[in-house]
N, C-alpha and C positions, 0 to 999 in steps of 0.2 A: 499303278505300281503295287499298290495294296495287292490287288488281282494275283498278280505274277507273283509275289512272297507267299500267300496264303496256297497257289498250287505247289510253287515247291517247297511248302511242308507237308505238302501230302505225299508227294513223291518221296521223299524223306521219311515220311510216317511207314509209305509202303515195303521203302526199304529194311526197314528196322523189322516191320514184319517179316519179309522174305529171309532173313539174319536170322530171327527168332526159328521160322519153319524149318530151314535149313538144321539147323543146329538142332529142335526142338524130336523132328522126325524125320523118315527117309526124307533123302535130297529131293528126289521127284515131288513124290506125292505132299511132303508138308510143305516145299515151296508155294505149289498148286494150293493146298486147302488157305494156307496162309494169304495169301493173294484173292480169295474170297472172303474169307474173314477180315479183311480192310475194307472191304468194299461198304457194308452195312453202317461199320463206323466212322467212314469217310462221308457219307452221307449223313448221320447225325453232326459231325463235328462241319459242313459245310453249309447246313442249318442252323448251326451257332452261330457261324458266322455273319448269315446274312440276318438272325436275328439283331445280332450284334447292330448291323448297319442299319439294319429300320430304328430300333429304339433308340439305338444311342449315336449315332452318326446322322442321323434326320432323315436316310433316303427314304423313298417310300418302296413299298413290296411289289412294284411295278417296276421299278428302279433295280432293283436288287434281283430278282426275278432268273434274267439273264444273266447276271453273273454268278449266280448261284449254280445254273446250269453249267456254265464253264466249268468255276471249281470244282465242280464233282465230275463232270464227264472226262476231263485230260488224264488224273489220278487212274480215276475206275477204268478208263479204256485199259492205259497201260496195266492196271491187275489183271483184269480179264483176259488182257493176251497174254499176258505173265501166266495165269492160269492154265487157259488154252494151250499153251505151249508147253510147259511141263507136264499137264494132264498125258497129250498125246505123246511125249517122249518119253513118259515114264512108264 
């Protein structure tokens, strides 16, 4: 369950960017740059996470491993198509 709250705060997280780019610069191209700029920091903050669960939750980095992959890869897909797809429409 952990799993599944932790991606959609990223989804969430990504939103809030796509909002920011929106607003911040052209519609196309800042939603686009926006949706790689998550990307970076979704991957730091999904390294917290699974720091999180080796020290202070007991798993081991074996354990945690794969879902570290999860949580980063469902978020980031969806930026990078987010991305991809404004890039070439804009």
């Amino acid at each position: 369950m952990h799993t599944v709250k932790v991606i959609v705060a990223g989804l969430s997280l990504l939103c809030a960017f796509l909002l920011a780019g929106r607003f911040l610069g052209s519609s196309s191209a800042g939603m686009a740059n926006a949706a790689k700029f998550f990307i970076p920091l979704w991957l730091l903050l999904a390294g917290v996470n699974m720091w999180i669960g080796v020290s202070q939750a007991g798993y081991s980095v074996g354990d945690e491993a794969p879902v570290l992959l999860v949580v980063f890869a469902v978020p980031a897909a969806v930026a990078m198509l987010i991305a991809w797809r404004y890039r070439a429409h804009g």
